[in-house]
Backbone as a printed PyTorch tensor [residue, N CA C, xyz], in Angstrom:
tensor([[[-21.2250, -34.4200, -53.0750],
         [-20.9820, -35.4810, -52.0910],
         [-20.2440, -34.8980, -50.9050]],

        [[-20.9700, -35.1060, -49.5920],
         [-20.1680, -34.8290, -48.5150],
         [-18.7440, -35.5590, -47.9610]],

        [[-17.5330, -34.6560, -47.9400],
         [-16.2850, -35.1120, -47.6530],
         [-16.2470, -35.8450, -46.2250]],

        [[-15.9900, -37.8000, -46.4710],
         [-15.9970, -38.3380, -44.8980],
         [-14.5860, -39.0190, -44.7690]],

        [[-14.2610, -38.7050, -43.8810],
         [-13.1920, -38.7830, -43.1530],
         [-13.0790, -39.8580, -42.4090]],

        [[-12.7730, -40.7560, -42.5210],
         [-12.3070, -42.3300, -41.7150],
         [-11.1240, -41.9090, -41.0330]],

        [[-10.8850, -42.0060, -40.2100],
         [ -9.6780, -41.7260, -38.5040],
         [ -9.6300, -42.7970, -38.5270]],

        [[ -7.7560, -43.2600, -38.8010],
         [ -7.1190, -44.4550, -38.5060],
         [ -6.3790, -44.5470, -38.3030]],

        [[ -6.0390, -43.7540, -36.9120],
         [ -4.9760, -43.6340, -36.0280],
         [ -5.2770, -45.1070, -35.0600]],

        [[ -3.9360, -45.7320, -34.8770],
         [ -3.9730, -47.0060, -34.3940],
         [ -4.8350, -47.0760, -33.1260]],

        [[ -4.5310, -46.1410, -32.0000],
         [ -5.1450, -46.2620, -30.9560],
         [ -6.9780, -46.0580, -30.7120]],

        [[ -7.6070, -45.4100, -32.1530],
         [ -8.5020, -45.6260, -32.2290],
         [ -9.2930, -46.5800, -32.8130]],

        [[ -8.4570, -47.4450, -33.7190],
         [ -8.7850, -48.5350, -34.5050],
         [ -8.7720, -50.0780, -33.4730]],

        [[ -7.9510, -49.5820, -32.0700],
         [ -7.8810, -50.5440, -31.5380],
         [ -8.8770, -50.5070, -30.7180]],

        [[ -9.2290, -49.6130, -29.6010],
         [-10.1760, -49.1260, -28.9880],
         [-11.8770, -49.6620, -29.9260]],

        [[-11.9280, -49.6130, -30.9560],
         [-13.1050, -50.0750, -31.8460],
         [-13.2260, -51.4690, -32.2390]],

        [[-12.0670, -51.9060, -31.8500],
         [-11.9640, -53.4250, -31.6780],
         [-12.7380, -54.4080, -30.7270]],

        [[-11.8950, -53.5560, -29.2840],
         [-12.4910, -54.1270, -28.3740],
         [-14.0020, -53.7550, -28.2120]],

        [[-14.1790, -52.6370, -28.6460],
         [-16.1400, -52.8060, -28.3850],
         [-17.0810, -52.7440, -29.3700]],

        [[-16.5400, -53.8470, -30.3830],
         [-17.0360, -54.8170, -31.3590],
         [-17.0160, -55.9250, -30.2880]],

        [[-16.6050, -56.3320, -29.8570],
         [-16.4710, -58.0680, -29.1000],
         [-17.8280, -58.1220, -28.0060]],

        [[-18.6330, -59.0950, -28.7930],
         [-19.9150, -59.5800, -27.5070],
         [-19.3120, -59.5140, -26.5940]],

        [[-19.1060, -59.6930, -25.7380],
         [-18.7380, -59.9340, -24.2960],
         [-18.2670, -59.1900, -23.4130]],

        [[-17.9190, -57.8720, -24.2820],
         [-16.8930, -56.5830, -23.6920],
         [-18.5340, -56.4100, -22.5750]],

        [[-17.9910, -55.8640, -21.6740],
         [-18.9630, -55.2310, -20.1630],
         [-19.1340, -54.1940, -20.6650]],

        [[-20.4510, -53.8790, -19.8550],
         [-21.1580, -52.4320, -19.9750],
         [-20.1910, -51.3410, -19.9120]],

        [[-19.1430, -51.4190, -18.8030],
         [-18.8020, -50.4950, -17.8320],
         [-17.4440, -50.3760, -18.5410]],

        [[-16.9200, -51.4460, -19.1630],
         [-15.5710, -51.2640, -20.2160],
         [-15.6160, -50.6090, -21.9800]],

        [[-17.5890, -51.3010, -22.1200],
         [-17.9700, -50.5850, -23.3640],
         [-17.5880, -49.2000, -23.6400]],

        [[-18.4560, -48.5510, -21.7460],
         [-19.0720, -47.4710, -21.6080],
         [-17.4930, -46.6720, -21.7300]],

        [[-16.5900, -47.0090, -21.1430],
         [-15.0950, -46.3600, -20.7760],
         [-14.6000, -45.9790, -22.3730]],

        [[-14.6610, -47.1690, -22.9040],
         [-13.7150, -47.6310, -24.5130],
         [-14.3850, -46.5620, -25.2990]],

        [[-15.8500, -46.2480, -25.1620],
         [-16.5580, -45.2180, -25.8400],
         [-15.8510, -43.5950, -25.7270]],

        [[-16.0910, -43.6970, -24.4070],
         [-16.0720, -41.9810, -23.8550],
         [-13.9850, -42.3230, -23.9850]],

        [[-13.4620, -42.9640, -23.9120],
         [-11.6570, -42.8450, -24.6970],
         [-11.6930, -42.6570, -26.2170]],

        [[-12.8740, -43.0590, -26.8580],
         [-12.5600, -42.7200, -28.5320],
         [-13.3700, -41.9030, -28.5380]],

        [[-14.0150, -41.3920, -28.2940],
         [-15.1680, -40.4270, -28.5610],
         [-13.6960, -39.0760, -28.4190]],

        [[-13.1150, -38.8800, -27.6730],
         [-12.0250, -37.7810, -27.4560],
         [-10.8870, -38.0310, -28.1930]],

        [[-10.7760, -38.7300, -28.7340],
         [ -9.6410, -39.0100, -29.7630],
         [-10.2690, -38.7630, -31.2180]],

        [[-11.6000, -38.8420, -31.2590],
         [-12.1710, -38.7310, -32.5570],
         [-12.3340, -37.5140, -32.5600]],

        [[-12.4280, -36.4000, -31.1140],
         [-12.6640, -34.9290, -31.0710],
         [-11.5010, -34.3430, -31.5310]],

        [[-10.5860, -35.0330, -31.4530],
         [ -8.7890, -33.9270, -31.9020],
         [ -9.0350, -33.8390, -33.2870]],

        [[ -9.8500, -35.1690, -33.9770],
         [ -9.9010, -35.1270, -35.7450],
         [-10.7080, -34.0210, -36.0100]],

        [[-11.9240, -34.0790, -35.4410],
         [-13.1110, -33.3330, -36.2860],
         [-12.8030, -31.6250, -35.8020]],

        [[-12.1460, -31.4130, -34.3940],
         [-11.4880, -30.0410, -34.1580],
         [ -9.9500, -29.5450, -34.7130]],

        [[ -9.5700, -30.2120, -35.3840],
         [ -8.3850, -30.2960, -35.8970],
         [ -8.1260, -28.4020, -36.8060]],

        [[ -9.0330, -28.1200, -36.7410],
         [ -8.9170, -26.8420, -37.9270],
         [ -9.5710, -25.3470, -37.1220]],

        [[-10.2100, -25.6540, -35.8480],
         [-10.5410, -24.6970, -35.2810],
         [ -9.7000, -23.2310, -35.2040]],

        [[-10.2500, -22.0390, -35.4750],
         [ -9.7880, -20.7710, -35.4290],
         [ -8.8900, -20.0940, -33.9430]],

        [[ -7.7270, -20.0180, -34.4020],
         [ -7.1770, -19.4980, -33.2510],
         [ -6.9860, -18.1580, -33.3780]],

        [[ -6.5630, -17.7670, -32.5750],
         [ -5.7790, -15.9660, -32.4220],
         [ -4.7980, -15.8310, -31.5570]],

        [[ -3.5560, -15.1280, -31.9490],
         [ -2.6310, -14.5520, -30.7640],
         [ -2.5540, -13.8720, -29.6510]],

        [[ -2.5200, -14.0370, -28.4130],
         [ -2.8730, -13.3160, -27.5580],
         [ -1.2900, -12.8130, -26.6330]],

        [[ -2.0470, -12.2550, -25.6480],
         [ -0.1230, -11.6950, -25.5110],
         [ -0.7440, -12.5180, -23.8170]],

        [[  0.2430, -13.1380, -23.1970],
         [  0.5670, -13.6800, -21.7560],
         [  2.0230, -13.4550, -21.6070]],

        [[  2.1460, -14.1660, -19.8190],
         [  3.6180, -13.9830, -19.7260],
         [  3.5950, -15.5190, -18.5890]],

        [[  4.5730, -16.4000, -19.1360],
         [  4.9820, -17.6020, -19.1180],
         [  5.6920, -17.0360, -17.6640]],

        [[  6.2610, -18.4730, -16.7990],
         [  7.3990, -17.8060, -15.8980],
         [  8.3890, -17.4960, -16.0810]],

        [[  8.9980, -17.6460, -17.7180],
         [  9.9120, -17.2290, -17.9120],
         [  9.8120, -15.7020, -18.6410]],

        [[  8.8950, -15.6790, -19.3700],
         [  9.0230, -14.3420, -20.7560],
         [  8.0160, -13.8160, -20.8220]],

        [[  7.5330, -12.8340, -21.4690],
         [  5.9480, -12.4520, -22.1590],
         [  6.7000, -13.0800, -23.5890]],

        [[  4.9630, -13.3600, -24.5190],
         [  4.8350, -14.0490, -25.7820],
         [  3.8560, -13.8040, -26.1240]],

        [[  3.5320, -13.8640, -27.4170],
         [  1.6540, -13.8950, -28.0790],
         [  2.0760, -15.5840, -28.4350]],

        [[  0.8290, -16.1890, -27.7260],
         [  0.8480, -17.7900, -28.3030],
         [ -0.7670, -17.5040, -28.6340]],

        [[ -0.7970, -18.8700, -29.3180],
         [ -2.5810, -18.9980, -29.9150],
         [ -3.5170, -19.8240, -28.6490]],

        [[ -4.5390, -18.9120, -28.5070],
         [ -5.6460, -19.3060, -28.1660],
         [ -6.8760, -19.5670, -28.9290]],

        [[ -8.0680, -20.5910, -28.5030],
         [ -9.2060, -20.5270, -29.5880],
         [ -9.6750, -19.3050, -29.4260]],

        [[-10.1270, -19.1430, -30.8660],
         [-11.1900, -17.4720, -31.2270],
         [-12.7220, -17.7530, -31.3160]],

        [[-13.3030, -16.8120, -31.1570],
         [-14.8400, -16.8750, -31.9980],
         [-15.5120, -17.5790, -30.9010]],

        [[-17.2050, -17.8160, -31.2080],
         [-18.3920, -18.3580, -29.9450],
         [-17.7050, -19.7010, -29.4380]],

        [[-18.0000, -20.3070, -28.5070],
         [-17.8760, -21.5250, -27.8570],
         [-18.4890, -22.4060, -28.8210]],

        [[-18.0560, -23.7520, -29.1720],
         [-18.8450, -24.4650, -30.4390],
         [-19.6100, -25.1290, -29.7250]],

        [[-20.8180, -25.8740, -30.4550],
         [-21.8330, -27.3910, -29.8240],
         [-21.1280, -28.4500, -30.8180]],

        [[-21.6870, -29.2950, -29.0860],
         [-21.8070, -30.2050, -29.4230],
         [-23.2750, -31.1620, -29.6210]],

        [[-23.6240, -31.4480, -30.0610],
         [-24.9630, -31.7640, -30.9200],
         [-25.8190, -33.5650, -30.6780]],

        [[-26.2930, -33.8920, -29.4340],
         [-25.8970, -35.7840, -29.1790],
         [-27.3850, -35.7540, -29.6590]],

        [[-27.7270, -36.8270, -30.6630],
         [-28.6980, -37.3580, -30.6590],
         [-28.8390, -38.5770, -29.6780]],

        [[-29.8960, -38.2210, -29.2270],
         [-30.6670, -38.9030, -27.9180],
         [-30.6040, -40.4770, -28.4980]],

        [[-30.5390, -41.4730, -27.6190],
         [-29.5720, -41.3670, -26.0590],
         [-28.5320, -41.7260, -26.4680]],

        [[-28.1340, -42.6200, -27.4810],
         [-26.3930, -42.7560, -27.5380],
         [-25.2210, -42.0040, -28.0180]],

        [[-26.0880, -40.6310, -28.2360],
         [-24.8410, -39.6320, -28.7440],
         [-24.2810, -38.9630, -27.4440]],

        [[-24.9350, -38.8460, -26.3830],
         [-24.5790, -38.8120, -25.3980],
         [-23.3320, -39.7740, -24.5390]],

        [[-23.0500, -40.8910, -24.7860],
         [-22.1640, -41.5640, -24.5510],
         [-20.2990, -40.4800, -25.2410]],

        [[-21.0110, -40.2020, -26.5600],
         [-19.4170, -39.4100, -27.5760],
         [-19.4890, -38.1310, -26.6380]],

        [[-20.6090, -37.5830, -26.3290],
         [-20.6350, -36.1340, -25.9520],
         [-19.6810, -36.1160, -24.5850]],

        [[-19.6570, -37.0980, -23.9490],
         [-19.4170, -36.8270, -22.6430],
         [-17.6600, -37.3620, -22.3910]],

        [[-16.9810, -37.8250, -23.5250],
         [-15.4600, -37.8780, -23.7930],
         [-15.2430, -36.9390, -24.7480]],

        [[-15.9070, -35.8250, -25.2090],
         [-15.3440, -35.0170, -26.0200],
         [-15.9230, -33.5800, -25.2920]],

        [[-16.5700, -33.5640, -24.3290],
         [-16.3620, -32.4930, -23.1640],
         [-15.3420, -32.2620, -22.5910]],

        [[-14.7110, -33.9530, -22.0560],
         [-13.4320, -34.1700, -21.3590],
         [-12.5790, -33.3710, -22.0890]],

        [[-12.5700, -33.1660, -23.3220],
         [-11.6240, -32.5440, -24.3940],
         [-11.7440, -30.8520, -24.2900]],

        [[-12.6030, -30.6090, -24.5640],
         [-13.4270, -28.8370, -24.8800],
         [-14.4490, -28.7840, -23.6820]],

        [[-14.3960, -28.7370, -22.4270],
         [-14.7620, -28.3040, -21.7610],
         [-15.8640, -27.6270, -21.6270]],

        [[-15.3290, -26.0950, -22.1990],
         [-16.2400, -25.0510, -21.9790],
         [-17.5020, -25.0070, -23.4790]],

        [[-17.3480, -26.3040, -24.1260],
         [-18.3040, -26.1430, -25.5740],
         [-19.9150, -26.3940, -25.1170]],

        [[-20.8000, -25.8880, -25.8910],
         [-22.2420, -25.6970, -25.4390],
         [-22.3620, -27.2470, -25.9450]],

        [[-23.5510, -27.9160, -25.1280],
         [-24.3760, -28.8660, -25.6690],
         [-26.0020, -28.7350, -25.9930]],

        [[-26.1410, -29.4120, -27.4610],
         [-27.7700, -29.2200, -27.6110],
         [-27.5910, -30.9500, -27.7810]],

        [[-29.3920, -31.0800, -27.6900],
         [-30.1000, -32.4010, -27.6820],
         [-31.1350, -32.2910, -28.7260]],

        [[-30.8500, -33.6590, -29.3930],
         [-31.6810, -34.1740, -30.2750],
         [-32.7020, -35.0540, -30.2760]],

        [[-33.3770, -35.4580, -29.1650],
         [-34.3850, -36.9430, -29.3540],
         [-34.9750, -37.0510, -30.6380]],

        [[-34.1510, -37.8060, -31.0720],
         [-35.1830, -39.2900, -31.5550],
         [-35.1040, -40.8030, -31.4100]],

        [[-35.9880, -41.6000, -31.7310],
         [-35.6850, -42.6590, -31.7570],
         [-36.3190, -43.8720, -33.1560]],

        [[-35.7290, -44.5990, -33.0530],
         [-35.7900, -45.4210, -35.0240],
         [-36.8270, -46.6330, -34.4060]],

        [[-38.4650, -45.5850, -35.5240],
         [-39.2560, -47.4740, -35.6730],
         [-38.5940, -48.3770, -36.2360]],

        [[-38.7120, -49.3960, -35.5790],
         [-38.0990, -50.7890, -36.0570],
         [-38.7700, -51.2060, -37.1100]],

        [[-40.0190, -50.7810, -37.2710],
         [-40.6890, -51.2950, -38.7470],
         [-40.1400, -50.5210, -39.6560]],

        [[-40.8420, -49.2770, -39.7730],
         [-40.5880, -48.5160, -40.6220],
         [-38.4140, -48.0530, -41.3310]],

        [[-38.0840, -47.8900, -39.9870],
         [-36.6740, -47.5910, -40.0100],
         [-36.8000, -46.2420, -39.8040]],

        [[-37.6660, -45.3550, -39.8690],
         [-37.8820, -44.1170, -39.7530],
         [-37.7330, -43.5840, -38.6350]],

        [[-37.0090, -41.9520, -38.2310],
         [-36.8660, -41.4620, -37.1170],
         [-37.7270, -40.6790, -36.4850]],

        [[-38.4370, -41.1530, -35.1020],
         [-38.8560, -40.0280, -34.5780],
         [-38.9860, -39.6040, -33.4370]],

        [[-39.4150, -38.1810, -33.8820],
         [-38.5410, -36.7750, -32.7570],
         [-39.3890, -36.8890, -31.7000]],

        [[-38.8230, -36.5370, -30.4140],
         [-39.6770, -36.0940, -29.3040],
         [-39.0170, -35.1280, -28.3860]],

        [[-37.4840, -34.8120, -28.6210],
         [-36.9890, -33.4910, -27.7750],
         [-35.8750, -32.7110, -28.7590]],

        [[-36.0240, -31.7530, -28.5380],
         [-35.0220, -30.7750, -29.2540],
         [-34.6170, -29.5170, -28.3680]],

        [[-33.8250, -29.5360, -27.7590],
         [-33.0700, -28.2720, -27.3380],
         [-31.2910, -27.7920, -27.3630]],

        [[-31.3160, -26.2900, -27.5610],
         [-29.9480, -25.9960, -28.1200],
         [-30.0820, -24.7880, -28.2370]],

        [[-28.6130, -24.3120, -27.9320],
         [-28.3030, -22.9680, -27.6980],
         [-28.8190, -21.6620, -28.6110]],

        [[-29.1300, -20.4800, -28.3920],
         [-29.9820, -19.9650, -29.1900],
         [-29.2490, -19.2560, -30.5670]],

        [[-27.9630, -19.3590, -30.0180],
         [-27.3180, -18.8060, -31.3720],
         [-26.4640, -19.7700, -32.2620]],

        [[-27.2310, -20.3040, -33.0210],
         [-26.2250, -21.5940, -33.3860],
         [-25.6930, -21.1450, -34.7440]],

        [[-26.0650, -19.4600, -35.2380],
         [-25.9350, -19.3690, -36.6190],
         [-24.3250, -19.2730, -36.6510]],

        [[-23.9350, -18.8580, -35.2060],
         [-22.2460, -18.2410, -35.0580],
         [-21.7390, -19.2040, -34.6480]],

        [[-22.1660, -20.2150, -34.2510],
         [-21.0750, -21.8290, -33.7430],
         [-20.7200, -22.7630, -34.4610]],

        [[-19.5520, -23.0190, -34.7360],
         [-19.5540, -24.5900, -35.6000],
         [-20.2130, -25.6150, -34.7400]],

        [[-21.3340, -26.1450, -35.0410],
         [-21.6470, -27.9380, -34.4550],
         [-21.3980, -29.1030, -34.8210]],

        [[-21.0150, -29.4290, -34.1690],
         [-20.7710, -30.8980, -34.5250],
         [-21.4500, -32.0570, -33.8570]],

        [[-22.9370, -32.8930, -34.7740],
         [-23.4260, -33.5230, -34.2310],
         [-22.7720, -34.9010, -34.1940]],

        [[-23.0640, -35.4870, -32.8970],
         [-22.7870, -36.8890, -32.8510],
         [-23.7810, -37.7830, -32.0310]],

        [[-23.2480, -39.0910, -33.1380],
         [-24.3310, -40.1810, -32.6770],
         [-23.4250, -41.5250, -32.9510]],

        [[-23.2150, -42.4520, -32.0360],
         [-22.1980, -43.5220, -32.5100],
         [-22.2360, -44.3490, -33.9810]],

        [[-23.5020, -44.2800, -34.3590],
         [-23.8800, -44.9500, -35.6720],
         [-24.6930, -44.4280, -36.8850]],

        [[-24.0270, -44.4940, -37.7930],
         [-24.4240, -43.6210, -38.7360],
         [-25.0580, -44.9110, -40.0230]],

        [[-26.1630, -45.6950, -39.3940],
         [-26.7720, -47.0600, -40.0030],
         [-27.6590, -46.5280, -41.8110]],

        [[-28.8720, -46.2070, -41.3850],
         [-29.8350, -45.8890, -42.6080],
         [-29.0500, -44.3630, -42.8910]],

        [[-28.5360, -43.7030, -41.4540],
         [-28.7460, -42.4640, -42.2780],
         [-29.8680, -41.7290, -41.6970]],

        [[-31.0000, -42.2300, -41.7550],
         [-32.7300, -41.2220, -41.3630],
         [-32.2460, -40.0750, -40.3430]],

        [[-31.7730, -40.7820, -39.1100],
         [-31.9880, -40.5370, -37.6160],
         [-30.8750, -38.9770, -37.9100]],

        [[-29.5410, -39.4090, -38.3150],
         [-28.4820, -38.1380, -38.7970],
         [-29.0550, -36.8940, -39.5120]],

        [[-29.5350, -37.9220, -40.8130],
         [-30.3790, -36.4410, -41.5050],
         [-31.5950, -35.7120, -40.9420]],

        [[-32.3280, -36.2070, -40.2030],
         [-33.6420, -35.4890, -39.4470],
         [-32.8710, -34.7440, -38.7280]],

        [[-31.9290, -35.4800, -37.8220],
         [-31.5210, -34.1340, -36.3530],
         [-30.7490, -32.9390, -37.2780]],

        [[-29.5860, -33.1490, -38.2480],
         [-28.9080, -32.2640, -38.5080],
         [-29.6050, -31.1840, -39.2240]],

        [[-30.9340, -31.9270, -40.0250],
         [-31.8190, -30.5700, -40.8800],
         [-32.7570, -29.8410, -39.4860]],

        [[-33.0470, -30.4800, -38.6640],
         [-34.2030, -29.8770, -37.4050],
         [-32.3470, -28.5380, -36.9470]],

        [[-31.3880, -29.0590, -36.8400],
         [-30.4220, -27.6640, -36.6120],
         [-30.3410, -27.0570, -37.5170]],

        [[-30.2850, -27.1210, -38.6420],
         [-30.2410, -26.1100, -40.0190],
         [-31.6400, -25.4420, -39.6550]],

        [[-32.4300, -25.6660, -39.2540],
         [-33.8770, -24.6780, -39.0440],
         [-33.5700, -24.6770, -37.8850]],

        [[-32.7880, -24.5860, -36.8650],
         [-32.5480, -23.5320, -35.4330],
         [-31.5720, -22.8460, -36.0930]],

        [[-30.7240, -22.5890, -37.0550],
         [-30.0720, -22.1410, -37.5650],
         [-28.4700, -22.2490, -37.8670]],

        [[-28.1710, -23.1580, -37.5890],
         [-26.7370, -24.2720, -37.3410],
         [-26.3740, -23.5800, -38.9030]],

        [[-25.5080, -23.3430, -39.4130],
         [-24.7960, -22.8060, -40.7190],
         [-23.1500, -23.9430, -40.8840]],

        [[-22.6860, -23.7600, -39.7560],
         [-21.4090, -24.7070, -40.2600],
         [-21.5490, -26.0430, -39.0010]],

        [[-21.8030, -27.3400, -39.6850],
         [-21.9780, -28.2790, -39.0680],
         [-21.1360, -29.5260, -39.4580]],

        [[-20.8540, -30.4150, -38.5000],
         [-20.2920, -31.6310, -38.9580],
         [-21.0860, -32.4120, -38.3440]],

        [[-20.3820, -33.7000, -39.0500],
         [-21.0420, -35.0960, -38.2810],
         [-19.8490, -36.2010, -37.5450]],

        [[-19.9910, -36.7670, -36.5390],
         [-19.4280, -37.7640, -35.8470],
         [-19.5020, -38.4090, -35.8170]],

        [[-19.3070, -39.3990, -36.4730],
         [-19.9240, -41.3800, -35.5790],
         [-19.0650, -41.9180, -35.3330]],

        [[-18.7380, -43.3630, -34.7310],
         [-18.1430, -44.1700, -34.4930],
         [-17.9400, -45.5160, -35.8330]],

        [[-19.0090, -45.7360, -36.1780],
         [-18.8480, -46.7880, -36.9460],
         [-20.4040, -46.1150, -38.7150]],

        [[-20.4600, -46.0470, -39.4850],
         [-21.0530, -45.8620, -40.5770],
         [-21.4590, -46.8920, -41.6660]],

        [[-22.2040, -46.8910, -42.1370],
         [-22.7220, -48.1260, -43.2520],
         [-22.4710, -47.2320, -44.8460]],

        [[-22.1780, -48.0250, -45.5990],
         [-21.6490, -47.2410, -46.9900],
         [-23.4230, -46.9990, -47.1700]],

        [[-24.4850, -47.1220, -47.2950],
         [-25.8140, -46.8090, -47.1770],
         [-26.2500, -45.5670, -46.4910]],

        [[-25.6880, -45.3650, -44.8460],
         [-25.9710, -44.0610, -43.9130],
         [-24.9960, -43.3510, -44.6950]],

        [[-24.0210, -43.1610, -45.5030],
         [-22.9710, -42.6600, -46.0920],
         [-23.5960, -41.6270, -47.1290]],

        [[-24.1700, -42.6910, -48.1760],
         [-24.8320, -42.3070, -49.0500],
         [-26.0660, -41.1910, -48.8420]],

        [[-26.7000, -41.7170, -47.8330],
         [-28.2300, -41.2010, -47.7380],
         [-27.8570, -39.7480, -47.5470]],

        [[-26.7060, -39.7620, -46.0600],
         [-26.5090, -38.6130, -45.8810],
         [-25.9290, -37.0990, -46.6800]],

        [[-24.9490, -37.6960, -47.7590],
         [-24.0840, -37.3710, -48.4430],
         [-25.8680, -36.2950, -49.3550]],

        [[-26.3050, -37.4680, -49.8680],
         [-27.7930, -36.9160, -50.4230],
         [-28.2950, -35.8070, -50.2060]],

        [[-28.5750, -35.6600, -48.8990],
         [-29.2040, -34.7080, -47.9710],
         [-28.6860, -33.6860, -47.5750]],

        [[-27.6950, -33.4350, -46.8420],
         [-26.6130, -32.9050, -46.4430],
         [-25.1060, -33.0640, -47.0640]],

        [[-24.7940, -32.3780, -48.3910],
         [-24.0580, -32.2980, -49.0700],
         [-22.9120, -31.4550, -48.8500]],

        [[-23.3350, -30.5900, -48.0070],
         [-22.4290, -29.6320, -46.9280],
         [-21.5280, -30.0590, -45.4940]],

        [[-22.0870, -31.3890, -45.0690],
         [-21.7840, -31.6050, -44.2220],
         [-20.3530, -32.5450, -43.9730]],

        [[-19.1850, -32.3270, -43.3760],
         [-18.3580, -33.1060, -43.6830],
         [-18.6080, -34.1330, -42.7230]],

        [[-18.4980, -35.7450, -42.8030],
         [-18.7060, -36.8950, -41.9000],
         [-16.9160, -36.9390, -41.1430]],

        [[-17.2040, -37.1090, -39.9810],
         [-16.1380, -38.2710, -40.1160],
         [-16.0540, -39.6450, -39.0490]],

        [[-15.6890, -40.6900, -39.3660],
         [-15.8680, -41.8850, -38.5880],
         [-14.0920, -42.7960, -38.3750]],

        [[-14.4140, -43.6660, -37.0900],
         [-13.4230, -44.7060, -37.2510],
         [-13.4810, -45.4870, -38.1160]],

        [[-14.9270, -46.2700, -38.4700],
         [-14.8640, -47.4450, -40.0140],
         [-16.3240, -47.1490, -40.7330]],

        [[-16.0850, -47.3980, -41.8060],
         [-17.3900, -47.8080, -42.3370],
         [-17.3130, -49.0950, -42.9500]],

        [[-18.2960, -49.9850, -42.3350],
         [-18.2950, -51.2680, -41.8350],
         [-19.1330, -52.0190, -43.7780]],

        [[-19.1540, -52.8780, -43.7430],
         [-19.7070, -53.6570, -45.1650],
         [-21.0420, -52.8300, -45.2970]],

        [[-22.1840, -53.1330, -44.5430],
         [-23.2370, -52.9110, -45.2240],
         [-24.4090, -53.0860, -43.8850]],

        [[-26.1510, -52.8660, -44.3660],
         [-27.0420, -52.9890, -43.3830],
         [-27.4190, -54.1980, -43.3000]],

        [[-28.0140, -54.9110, -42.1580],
         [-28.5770, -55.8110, -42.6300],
         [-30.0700, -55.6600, -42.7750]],

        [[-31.1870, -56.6990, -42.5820],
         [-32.5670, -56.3030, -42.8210],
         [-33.0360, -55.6870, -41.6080]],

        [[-32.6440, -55.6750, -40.9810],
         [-33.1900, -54.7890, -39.5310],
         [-32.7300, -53.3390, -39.7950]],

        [[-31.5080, -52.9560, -40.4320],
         [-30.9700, -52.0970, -40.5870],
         [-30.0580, -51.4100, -39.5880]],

        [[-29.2050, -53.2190, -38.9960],
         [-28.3090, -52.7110, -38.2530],
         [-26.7850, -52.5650, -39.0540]],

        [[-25.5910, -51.7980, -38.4510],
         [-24.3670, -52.2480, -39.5460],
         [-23.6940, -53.4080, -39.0440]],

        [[-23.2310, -54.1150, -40.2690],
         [-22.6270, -54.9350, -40.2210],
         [-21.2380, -55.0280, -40.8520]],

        [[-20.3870, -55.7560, -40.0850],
         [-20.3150, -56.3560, -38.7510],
         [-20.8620, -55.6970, -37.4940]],

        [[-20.3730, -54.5070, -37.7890],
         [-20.9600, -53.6330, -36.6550],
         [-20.2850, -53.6350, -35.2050]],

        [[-21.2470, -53.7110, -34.0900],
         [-21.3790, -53.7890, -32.6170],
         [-22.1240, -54.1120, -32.2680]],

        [[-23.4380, -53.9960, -32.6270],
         [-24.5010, -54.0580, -32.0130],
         [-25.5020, -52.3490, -31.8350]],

        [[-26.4900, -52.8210, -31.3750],
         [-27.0760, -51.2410, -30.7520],
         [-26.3390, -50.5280, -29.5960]],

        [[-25.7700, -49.5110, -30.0560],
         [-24.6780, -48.6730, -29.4520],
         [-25.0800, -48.4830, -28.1970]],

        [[-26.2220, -47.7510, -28.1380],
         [-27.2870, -47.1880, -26.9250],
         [-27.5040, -48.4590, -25.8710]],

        [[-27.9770, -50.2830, -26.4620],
         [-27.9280, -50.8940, -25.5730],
         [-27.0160, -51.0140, -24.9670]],

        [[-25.6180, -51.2880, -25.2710],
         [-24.8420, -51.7040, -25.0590],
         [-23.9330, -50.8110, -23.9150]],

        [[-24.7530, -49.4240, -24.2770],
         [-23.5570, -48.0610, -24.0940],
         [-24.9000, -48.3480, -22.3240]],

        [[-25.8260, -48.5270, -22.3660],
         [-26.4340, -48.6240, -21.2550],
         [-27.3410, -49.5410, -20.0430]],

        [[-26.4690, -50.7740, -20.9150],
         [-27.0080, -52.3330, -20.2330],
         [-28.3160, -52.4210, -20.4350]],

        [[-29.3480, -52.0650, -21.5970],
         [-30.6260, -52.1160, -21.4590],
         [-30.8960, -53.4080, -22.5990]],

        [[-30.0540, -54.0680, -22.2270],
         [-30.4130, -55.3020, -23.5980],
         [-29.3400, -56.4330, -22.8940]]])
């Protein structure tokens, strides 16, 4: 079973409040997103490899820690992982981004692909994919196995909100992968949205609904 991590630090539990509420605006959604999306980046980077380096402060020389090793990805499945990607740049700056398109038949529930691009050496980067909702599960496990065959070796996952179901599926599949989220919400409903939920992240994250 993959180790998931629920973040319930107040200021992110509150922030997930407000964009649960119908009525929150596009443009306050869009803000409240890209503010937790970087607060959820301090959790899932929390363990990154440093090294001592020698500088000189205005007062002294010192060896303090800097990060070590390749620049990491960040990993958005198309289009609403892009909303997390772009407050956890604000964070890591200089980290590579790859893209995942897909998108979920509404009949079926099934994911599918139509873009994939990402940096060519992913065997030496930690990635960490993100997508605000981690519902059935499908959409997570397709993109993160399509990076295990570009060659992704140490990967995580991100969401915002998770269904004890996308939990499961994933856990299934990707047994390596550690999750971590602000909630995991009751359950799917028959559409296979979560509930309580938010709503569709992507509409919401882009006024298209």
């Amino acid at each position: 079973m993959a180790a998931v991590t629920v973040v319930d630090h107040p200021l992110i539990q509150h922030k997930l409040t407000l964009m649960r509420e119908k009525e929150r605006s596009t443009a306050n959604f869009r803000l409240l997103l890209r503010e937790i999306s970087l607060l959820l980046a301090y959790e899932v980077t929390r363990d990154l490899p440093v090294e001592l380096v020698d500088i000189e402060t205005p007062v002294a020389p010192m060896r303090a820690p800097k990060l070590s090793g390749k620049k990491l990805v960040f990993a958005s499945i198309l289009r609403a992982g892009n909303g997390l990607v772009d407050g956890m740049l604000d964070l890591v700056p200089s980290a590579r981004v790859a893209h995942v398109g897909l998108y979920r038949d509404h009949e079926t529930l099934q994911p599918v692909r139509y873009f994939f691009k990402a940096p060519a050496d992913l065997t030496e980067r930690l990635v960490i994919v993100v997508d605000p909702m981690l519902a059935t599960g499908n959409s997570a496990v397709d993109a993160v196995a399509e990076l295990k065959d570009a060659g992704a070796r140490d990967v995580r996952f991100l969401c915002l909100l998770a269904a004890p179901e996308g939990v499961a599926r994933f856990a299934e599949a990707h047994p390596d992968v550690a999750v971590f989220t602000a909630a995991i919400d009751e359950r799917l409903n028959e559409q296979g949205y979560i509930v309580p939920g938010l709503g569709d992240a992507g509409d919401r994250l882009y006024g298209t609904k």
